[in-house]
DSSP file (Angstrom, degrees, kcal/mol; ACC not computed):
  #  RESIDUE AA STRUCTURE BP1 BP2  ACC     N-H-->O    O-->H-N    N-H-->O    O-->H-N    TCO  KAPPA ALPHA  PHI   PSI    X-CA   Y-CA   Z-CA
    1    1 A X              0   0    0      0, 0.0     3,-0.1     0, 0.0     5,-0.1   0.000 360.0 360.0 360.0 130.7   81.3  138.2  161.3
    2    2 A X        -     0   0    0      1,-0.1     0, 0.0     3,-0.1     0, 0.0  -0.278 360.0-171.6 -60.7 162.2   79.9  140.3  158.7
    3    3 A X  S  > S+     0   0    0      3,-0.1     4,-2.5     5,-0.0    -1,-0.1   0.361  86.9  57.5-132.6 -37.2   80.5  137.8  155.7
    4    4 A X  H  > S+     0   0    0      1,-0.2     4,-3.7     2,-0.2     5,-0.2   0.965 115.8  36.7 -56.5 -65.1   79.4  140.8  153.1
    5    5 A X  H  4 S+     0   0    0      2,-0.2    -1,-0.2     1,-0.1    -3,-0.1   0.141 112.9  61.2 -80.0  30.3   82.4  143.2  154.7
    6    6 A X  H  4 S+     0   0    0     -5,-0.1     4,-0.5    -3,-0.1     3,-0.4   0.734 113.0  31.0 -94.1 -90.5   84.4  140.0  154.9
    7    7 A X  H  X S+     0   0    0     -4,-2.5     4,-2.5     1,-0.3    -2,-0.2   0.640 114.0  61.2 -35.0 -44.3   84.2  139.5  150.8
    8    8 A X  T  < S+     0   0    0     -4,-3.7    -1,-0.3     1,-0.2    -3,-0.1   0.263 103.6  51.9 -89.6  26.7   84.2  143.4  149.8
    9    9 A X  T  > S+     0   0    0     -3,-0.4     4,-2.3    -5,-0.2    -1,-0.2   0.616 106.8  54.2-109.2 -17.4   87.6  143.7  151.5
   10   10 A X  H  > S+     0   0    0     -4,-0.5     4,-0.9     2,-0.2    41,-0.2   0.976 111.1  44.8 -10.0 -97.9   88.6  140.8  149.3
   11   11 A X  H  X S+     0   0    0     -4,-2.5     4,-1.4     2,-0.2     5,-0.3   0.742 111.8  48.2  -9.5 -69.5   87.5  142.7  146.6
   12   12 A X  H >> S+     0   0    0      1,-0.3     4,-1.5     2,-0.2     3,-1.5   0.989 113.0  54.0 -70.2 -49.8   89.2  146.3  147.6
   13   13 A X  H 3X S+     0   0    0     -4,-2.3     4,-0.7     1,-0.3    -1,-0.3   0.866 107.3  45.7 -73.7 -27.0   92.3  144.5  148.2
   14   14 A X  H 3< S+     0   0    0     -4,-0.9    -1,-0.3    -3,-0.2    -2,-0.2   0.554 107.1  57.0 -76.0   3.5   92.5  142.8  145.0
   15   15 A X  H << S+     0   0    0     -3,-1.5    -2,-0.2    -4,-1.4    -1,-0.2   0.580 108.1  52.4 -82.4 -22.1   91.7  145.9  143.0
   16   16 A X  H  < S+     0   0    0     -4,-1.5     2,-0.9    -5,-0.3    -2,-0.2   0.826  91.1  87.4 -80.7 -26.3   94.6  147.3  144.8
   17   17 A X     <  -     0   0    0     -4,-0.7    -1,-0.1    -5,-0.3    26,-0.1  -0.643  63.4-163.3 -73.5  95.4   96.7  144.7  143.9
   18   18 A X        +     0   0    0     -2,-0.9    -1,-0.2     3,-0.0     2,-0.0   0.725  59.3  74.2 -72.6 -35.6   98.3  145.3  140.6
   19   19 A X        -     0   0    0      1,-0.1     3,-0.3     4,-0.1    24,-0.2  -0.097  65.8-142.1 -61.7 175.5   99.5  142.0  139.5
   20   20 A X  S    S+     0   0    0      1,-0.3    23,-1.3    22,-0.1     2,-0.7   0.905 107.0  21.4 -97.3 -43.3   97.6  139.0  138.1
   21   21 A X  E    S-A   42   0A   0     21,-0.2    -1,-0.3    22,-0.1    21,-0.2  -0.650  82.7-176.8-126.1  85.3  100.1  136.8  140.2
   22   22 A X  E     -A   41   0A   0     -2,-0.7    19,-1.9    19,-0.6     2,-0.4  -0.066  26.6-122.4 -76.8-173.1  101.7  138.7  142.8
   23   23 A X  E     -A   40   0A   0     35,-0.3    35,-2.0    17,-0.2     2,-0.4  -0.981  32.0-157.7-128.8 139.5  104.5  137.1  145.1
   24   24 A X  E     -B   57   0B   0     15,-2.6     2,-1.0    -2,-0.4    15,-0.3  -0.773   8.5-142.7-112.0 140.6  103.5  137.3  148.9
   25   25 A X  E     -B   56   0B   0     31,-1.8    31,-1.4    -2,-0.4    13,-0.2  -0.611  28.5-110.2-111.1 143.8  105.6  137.2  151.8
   26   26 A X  E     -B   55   0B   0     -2,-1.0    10,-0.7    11,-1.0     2,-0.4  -0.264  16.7-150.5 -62.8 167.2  104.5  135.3  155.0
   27   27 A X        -     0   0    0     27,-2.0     8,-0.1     8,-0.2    -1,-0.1  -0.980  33.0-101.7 -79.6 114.1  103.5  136.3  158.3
   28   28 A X        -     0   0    0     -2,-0.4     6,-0.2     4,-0.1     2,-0.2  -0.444  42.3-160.7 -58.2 153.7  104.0  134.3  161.4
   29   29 A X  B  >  -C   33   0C   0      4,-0.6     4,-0.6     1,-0.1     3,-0.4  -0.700  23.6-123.5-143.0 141.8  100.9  132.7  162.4
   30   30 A X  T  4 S+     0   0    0     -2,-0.2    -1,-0.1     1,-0.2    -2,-0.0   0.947 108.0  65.5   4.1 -80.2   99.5  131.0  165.9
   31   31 A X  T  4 S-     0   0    0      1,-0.2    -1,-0.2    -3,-0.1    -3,-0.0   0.320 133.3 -86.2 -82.3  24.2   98.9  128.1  164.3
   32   32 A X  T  4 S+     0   0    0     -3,-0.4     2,-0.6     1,-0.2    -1,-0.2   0.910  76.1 149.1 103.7  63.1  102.5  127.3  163.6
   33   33 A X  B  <  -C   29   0C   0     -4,-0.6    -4,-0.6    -6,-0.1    -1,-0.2  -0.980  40.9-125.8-121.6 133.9  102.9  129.4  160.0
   34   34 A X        -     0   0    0     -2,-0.6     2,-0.4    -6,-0.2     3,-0.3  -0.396  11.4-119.4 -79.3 153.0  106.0  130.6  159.4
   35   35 A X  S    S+     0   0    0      1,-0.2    -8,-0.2    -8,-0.1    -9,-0.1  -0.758  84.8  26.3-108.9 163.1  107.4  134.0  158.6
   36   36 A X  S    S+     0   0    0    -10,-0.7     2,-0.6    -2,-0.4    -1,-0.2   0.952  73.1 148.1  68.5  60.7  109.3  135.2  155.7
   37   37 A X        -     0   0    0     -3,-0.3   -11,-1.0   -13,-0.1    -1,-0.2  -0.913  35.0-151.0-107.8 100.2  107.9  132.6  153.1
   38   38 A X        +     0   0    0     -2,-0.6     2,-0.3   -13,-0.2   -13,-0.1  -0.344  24.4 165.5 -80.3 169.9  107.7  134.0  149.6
   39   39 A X        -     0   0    0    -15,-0.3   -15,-2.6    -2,-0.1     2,-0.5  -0.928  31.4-136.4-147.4 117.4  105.2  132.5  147.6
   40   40 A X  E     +A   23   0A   0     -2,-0.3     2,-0.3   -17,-0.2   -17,-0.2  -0.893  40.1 156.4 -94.9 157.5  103.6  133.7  144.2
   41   41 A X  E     -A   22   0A   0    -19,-1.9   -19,-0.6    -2,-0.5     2,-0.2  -0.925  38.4 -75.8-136.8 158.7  100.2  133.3  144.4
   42   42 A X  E >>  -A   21   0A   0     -2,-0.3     4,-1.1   -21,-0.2     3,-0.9  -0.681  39.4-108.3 -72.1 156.2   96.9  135.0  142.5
   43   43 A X  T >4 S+     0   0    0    -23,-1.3     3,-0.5     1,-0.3     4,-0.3   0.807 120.7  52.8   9.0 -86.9   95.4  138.0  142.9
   44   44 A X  T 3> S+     0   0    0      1,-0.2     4,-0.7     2,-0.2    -1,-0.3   0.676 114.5  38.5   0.4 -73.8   92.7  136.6  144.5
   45   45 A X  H <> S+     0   0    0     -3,-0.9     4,-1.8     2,-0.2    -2,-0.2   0.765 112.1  58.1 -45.4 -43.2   94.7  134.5  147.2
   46   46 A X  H << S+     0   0    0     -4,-1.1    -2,-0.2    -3,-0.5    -1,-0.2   0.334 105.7  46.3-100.4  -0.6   96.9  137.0  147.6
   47   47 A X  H  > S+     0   0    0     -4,-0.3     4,-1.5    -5,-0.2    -1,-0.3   0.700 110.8  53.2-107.7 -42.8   94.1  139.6  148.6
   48   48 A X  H  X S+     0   0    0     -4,-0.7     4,-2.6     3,-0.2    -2,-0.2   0.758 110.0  46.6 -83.8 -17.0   92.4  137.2  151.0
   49   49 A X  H  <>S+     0   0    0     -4,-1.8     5,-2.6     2,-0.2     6,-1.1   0.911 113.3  49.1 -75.2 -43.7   95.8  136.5  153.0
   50   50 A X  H >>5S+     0   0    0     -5,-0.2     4,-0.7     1,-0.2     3,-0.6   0.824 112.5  53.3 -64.6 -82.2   96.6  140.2  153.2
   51   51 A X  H 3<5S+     0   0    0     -4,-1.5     2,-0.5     1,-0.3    -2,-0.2   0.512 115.6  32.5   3.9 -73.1   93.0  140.5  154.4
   52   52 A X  T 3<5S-     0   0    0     -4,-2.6    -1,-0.3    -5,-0.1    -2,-0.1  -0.225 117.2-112.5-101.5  54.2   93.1  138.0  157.4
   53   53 A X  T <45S+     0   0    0     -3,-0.6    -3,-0.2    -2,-0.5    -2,-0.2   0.641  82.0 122.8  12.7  65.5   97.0  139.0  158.0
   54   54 A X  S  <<S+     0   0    0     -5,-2.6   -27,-2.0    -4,-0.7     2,-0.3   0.529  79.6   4.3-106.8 -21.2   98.7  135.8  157.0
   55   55 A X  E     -B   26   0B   0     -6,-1.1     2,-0.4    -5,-0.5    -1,-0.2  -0.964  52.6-135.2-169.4-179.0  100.6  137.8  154.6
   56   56 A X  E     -B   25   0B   0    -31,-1.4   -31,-1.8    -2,-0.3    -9,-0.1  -0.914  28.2-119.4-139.4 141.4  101.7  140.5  152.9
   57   57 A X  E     -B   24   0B   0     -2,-0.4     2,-0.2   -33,-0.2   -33,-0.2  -0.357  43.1-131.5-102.2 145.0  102.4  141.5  148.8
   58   58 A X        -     0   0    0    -35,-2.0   -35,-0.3     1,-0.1    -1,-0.1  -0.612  21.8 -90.4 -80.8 150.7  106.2  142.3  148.5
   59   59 A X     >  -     0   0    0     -2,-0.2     4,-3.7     1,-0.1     5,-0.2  -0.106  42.9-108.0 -40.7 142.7  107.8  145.5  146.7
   60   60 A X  H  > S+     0   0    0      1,-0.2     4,-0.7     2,-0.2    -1,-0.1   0.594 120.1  71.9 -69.6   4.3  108.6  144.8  142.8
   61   61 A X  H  > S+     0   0    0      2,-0.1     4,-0.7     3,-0.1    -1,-0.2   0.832 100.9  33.4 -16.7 -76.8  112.0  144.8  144.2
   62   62 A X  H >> S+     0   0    0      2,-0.2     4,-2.7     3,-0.1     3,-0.9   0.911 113.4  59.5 -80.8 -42.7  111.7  141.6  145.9
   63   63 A X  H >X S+     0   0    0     -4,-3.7     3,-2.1     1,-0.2     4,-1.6   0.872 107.1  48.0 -37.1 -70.5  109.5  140.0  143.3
   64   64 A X  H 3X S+     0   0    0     -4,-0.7     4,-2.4     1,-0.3    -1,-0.2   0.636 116.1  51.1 -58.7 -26.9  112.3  140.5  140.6
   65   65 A X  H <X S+     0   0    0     -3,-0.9     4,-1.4    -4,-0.7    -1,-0.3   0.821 113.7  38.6 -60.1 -42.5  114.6  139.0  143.4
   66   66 A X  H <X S+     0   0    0     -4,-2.7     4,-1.0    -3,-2.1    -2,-0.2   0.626 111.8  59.2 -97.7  -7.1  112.7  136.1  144.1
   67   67 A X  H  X S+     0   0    0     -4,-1.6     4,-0.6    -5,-0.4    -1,-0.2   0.925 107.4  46.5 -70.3 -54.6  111.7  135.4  140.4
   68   68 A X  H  X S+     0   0    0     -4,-2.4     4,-1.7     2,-0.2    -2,-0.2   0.648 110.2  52.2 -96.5  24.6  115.2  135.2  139.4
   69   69 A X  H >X S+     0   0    0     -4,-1.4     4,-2.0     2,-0.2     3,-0.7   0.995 113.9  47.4 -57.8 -78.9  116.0  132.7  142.6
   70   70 A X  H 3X S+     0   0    0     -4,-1.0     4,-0.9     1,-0.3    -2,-0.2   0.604 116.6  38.7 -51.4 -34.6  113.0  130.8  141.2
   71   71 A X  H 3X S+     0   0    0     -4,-0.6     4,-1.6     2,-0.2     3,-0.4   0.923 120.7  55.1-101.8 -40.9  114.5  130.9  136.9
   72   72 A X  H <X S+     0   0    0     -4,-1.7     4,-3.7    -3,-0.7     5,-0.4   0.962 109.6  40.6 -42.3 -76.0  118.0  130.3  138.9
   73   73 A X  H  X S+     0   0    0     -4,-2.0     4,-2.2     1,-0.2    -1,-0.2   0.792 113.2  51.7 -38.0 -41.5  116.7  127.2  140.6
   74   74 A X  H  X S+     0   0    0     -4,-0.9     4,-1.1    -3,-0.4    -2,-0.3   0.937 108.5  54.1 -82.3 -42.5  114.8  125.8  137.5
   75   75 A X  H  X S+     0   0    0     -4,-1.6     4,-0.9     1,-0.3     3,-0.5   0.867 112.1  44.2 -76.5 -43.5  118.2  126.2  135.2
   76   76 A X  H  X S+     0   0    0     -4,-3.7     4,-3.0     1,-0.2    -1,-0.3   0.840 117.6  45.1 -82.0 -23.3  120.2  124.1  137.8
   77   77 A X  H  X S+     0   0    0     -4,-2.2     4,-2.8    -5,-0.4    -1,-0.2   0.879 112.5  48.6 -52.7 -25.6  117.4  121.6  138.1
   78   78 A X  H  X S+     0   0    0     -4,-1.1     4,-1.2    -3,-0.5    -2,-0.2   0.810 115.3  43.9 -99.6 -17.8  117.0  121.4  134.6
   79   79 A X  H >X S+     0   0    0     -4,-0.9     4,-2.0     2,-0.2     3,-1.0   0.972 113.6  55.0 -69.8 -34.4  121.3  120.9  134.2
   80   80 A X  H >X S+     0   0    0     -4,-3.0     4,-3.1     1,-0.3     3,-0.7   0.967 112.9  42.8 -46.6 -56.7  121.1  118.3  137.3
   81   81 A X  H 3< S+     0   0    0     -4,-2.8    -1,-0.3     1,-0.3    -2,-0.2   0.668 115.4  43.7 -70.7 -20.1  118.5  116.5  135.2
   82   82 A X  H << S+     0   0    0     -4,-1.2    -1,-0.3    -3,-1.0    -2,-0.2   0.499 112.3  58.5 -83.6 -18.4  120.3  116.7  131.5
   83   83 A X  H << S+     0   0    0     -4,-2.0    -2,-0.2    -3,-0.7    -3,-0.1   0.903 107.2  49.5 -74.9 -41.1  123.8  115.7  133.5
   84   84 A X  S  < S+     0   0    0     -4,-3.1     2,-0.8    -5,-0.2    -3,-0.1   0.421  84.1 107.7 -91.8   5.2  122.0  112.4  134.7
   85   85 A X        -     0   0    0     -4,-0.0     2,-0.3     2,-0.0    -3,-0.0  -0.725  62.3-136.4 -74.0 113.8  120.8  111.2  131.7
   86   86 A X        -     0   0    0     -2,-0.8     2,-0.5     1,-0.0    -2,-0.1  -0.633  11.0-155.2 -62.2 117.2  122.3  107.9  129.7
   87   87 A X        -     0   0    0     -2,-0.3     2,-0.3     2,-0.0    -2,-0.0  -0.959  19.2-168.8 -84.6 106.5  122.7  108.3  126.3
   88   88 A X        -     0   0    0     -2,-0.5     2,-0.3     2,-0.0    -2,-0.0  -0.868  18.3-169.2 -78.6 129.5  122.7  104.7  124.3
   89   89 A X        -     0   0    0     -2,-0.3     2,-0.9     2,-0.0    -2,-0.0  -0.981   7.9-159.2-101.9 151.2  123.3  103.6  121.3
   90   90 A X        -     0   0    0     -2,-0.3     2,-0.3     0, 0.0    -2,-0.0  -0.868  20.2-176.5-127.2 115.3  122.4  100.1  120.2
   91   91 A X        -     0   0    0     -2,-0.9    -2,-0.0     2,-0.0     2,-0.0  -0.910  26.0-121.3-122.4 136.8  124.6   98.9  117.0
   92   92 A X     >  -     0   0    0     -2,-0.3     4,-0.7     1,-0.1     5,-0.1  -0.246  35.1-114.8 -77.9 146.7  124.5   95.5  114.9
   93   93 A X  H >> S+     0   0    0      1,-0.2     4,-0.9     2,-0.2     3,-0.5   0.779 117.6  65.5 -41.7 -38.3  127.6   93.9  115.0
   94   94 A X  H 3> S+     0   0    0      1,-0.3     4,-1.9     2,-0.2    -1,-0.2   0.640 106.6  43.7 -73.0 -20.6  128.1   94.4  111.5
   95   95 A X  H 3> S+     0   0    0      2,-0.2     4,-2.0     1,-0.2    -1,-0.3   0.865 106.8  58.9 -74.7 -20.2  128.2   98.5  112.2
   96   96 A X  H << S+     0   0    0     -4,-0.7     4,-0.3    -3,-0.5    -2,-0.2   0.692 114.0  31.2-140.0 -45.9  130.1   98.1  114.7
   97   97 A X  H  X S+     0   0    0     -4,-0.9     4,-1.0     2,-0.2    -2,-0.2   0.787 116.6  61.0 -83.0 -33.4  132.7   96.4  112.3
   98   98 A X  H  < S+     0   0    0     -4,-1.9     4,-0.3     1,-0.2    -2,-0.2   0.899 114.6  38.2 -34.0 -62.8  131.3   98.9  109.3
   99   99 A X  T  < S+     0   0    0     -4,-2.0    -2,-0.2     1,-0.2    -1,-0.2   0.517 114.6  55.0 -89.7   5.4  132.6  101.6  111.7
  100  100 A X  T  4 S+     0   0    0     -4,-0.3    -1,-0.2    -5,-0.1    -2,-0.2   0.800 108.8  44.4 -40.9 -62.8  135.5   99.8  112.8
  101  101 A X  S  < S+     0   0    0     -4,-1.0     2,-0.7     1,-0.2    -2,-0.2   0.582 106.2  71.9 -90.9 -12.6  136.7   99.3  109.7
  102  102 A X        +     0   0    0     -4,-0.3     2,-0.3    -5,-0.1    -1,-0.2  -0.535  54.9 157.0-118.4  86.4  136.0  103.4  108.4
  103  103 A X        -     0   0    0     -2,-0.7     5,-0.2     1,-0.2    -3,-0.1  -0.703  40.6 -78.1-122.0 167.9  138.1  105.8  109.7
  104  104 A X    >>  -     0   0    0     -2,-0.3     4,-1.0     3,-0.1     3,-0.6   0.089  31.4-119.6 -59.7 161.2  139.2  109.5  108.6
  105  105 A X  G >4 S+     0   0    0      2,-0.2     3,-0.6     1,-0.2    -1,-0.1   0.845 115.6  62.4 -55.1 -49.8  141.6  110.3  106.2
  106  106 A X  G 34 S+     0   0    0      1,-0.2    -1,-0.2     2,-0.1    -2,-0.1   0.475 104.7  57.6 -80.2 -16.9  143.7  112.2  109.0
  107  107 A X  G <4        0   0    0     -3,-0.6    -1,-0.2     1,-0.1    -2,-0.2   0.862 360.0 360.0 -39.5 -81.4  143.9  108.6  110.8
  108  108 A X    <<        0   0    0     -4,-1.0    -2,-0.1    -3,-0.6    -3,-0.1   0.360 360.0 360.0 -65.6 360.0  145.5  106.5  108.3
């Protein structure tokens, strides 16, 4: 293996590549790699996998699909993780009898 035409197809294929972080979709593999995995990756990465056909850079179609799966995903993590948070407050007896003892006007 040429190691020189190895690297300058690298190259050509990340010049082609228009994003800085494109999203790649897998190829099945031999060695047990699966197909249809999106993935964003760098430029870089994402030039040497198309290269040695492990994968292949998706339409800005499917990026914009699989981005907002990905902002989708983070919003319901991020409610899961504000639903299961304990709020405490830790009050003196005497507040506790202070606010006891002080309640609205609409109350009384």
């Amino acid at each position: 293996m040429d190691l020189r035409l190895y690297y300058q197809k690298i190259r050509d294929a990340a010049a082609k590549i228009e994003d800085e972080f494109p999203v790649v979709v897998s190829r099945e593999t031999g060695d047990g790699g699966k197909e249809g995995t999106l993935t964003e990756v760098p430029r870089r990465i994402a030039a040497k996998m198309v290269v040695e056909g492990l994968a292949h850079v998706v339409s800005p179609a499917q990026k914009q699909a699989f981005l907002n799966a990905q902002a989708e995903a983070k919003r319901m993590a991020d409610q899961l993780s504000a639903a299961s948070q304990v709020h405490l407050t830790v009050l003196s007896s005497s507040e506790l009898d202070r606010l006891k003892n002080t309640r609205p006007a609409a109350m009384k």
